[in-house]
GUDRENZA-677802 format. One record per residue: z negated, y, x of N, C-alpha, C, O in turn. Coordinates in steps of 0.05 Angstrom, whole numbers, plus 32768, in hexadecimal, padded with zeros to 4 digits. Example, Ala and Ser with C-alpha at 12.3 -4.5 7.8 and 13.67 -1.06 7.14 Angstrom:
BEGIN
7F647F8E81087F647FA680F67F647FBE81087F577FBE811D 7F727FD381017F717FEB81117F63800181027F5F8017810C 
***
This chain:
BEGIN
7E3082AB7FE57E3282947FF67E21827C7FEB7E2D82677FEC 7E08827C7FE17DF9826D7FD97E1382607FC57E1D824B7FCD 7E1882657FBA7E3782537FA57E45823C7FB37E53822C7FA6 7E42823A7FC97E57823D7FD77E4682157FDF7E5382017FE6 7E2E82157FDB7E1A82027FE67E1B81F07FC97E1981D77FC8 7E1E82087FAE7E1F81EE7F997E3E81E37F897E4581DF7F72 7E4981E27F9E7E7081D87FA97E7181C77F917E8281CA7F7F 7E5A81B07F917E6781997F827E6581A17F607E7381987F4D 7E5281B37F607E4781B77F417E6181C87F397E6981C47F22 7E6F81DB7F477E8181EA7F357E9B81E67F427EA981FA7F45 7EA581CD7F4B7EB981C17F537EC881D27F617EDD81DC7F5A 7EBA81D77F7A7ECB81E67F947EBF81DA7FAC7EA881D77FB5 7EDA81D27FB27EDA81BA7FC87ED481CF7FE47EDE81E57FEC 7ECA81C67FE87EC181D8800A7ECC81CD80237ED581D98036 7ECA81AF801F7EC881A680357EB9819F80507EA18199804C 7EBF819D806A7EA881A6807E7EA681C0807F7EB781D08087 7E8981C780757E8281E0807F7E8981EB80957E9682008093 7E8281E180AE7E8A81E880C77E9E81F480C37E9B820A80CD 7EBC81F080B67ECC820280C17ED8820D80A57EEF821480A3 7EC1820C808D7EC9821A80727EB98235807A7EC4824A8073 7EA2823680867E908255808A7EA9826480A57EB48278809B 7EAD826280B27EC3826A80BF7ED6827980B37EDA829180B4 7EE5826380A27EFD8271809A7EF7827F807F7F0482938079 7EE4827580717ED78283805A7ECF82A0805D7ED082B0804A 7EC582A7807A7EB382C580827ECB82D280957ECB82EB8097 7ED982C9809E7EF382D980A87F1082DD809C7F2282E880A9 7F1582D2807A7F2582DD806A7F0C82E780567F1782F78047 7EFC82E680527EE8830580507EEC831F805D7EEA83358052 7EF0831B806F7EEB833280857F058340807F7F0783568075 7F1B832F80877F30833480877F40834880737F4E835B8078 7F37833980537F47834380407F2A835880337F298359801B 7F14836980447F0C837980467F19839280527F1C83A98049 7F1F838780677F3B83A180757F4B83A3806B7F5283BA8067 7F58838F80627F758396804E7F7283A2803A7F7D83B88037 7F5B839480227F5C83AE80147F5083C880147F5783DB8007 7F3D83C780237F3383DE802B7F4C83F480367F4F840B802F 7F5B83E680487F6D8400804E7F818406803A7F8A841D8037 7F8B83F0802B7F9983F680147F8A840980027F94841F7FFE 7F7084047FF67F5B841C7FE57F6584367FF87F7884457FF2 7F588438800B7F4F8454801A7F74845F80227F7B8475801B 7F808454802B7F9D845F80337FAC846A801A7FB8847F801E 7FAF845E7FFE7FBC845B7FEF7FB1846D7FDD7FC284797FD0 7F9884727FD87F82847C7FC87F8484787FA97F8084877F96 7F8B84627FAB7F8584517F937F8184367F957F8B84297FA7 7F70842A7F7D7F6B84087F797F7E83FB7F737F7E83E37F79 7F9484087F647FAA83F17F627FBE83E57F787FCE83D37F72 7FBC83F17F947FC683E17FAB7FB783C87FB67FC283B47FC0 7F9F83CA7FB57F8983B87FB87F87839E7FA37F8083887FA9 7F9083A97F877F8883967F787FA383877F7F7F9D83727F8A 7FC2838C7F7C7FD2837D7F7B7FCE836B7F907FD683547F8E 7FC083747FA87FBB83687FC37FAE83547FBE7FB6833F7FC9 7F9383517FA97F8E83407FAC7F9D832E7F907F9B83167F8F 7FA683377F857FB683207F727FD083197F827FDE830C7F72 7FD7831A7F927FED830A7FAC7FE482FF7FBA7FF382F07FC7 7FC382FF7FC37FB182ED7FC67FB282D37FBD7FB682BF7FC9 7FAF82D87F9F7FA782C37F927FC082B97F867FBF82A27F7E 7FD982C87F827FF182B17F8C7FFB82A57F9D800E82967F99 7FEF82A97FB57FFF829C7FCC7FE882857FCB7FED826E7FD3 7FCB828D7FC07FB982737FC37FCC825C7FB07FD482467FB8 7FCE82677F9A7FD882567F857FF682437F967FF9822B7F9C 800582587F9A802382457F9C802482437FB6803B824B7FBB 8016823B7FD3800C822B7FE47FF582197FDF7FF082057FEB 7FE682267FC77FDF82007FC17FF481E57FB57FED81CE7FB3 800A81ED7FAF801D81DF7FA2802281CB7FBC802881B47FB5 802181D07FD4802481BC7FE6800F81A87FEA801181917FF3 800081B27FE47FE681967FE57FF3817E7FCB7FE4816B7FC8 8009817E7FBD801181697FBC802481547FC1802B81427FB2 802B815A7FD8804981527FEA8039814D7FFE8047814F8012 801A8147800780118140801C7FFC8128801F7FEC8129800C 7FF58115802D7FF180FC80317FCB810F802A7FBC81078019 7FC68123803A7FA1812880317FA28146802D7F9E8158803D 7FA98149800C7FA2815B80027F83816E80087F868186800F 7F6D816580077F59817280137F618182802D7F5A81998032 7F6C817680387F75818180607F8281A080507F7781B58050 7F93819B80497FA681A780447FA281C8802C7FAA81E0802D 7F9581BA801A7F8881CB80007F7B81DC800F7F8481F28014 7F5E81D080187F3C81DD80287F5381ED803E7F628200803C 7F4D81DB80547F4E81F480697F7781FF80717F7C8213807F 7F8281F7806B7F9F820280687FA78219805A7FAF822E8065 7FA68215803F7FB38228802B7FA3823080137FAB823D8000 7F86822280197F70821F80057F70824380047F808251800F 7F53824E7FED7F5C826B7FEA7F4A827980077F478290800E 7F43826480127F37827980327F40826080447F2F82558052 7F57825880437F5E824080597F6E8257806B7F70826F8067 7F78824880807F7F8251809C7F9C826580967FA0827C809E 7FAC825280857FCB826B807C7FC1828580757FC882998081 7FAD8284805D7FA98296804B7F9982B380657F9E82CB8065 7F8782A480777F7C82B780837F8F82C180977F8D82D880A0 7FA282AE80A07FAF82C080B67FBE82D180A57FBD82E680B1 7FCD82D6808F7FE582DE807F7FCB8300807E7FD58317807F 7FB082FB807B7FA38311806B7F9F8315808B7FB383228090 7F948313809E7F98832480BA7FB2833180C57FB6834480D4 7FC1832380B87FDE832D80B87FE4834680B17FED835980BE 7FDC834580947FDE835980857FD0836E808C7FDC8383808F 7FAB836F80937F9E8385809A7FA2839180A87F9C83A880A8 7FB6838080C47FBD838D80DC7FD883A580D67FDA83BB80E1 7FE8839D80C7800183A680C37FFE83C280AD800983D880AE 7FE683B380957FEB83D680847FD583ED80967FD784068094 7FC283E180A67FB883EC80B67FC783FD80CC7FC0841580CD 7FD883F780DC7FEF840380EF7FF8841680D77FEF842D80D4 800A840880C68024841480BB8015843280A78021844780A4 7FF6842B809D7FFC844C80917FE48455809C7FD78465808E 7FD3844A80BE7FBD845A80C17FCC847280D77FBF847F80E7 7FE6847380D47FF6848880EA7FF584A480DC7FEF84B980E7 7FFF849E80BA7FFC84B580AB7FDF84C680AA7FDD84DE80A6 7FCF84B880AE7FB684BE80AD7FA684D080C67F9084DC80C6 7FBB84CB80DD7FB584D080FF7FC184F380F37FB2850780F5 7FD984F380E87FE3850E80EE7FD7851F80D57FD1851880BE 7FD4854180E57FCE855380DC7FD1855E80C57FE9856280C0 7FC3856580B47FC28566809C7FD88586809D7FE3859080B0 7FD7858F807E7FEE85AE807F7FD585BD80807FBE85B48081 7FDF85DC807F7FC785EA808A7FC185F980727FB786108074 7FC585EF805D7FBF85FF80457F9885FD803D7F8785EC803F 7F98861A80347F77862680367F69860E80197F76860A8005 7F588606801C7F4D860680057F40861C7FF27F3E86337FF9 7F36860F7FD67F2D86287FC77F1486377FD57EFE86317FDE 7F2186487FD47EFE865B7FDF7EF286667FCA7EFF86707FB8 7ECF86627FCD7EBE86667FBB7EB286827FC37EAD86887FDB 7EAD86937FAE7E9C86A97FB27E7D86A27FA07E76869B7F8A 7E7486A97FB97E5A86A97FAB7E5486BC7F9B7E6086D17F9B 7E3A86B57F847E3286CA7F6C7E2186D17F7A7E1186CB7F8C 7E2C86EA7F677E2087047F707DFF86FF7F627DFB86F77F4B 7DE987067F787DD087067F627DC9871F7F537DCB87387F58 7DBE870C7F3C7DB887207F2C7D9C873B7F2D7D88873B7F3B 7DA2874A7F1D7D88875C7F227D72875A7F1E7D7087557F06 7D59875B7F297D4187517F247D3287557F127D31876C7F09 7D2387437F077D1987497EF47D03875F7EF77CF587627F0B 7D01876E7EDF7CE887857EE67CCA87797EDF7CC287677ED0 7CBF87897EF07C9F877D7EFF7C9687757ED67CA587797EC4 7C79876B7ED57C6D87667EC07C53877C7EB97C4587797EA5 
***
C-alpha cells in the first residue's frame, strides 16, 4: 500500500483516495476468494492464474472506453480502472458463483475406500548388557 501514496512517481493515477482505498481493499478481498476457491476446489494454480490473466484483460479492453468519453479519469480510476467499480463487481460475481457452483462437490461424501495402512516395526532385539 505504501506504493500506492508514491502515485505520481510511478505513474498510477489514484485519484481521490477516499473512494480508491475502498474499491482498491474490496477487489482485494474479492479476487482473494475467487482465487482462492479456484486454487483449493480445482487443486491446481493454473485455474487461478488464468483467473487472474482475464483480470487483466477485461482491465485492458474496458479501458478502451476511457476514450469515447468526455473524463477519462472518471471513467479509467473508478469505473473500469484495474480495482474500479466494473472490475470489482464482475470479481464478487465471480467469487460468489465458483464458490456455490463447486463448494457443493465438496459438501458430499467422500467413497469409502480404506487408506494405506501402516504396520508398525517390529522392535528390534536388545542389545546385550556391557
Amino acid at each position: 500500500m505504501p506504493l500506492v501514496f508514491l502515485a505520481p512517481a510511478i505513474e498510477f493515477r489514484t485519484g481521490n483516495l477516499l473512494l480508491f482505498f475502498p474499491l482498491f481493499y474490496g477487489t482485494i478481498v474479492a479476487a482473494s476468494f475467487l482465487f482462492g476457491y479456484l486454487r483449493f476446489y480445482k487443486g491446481s494454480i493454473w485455474p487461478a492464474s488464468i483467473a487472474h490473466s482475464v483480470h487483466n484483460a477485461a482491465w485492458n479492453i474496458l479501458g478502451a472506453f476511457t476514450l469515447i468519453t468526455a473524463s477519462p479519469v472518471l471513467v479509467n480510476v473508478y469505473l473500469v480502472g484495474d480495482f474500479g467499480l466494473l472490475i470489482l463487481i464482475g470479481v464478487v460475481i465471480g467469487a460468489i458463483w465458483v464458490g456455490h457452483r463447486f463448494k457443493s462437490g465438496m459438501d458430499e461424501a467422500q467413497s469409502g475406500a480404506e487408506g494405506p495402512t501402516v504396520t508398525p516395526a517390529q522392535p528390534s532385539a536388545p542389545a546385550a548388557p556391557r
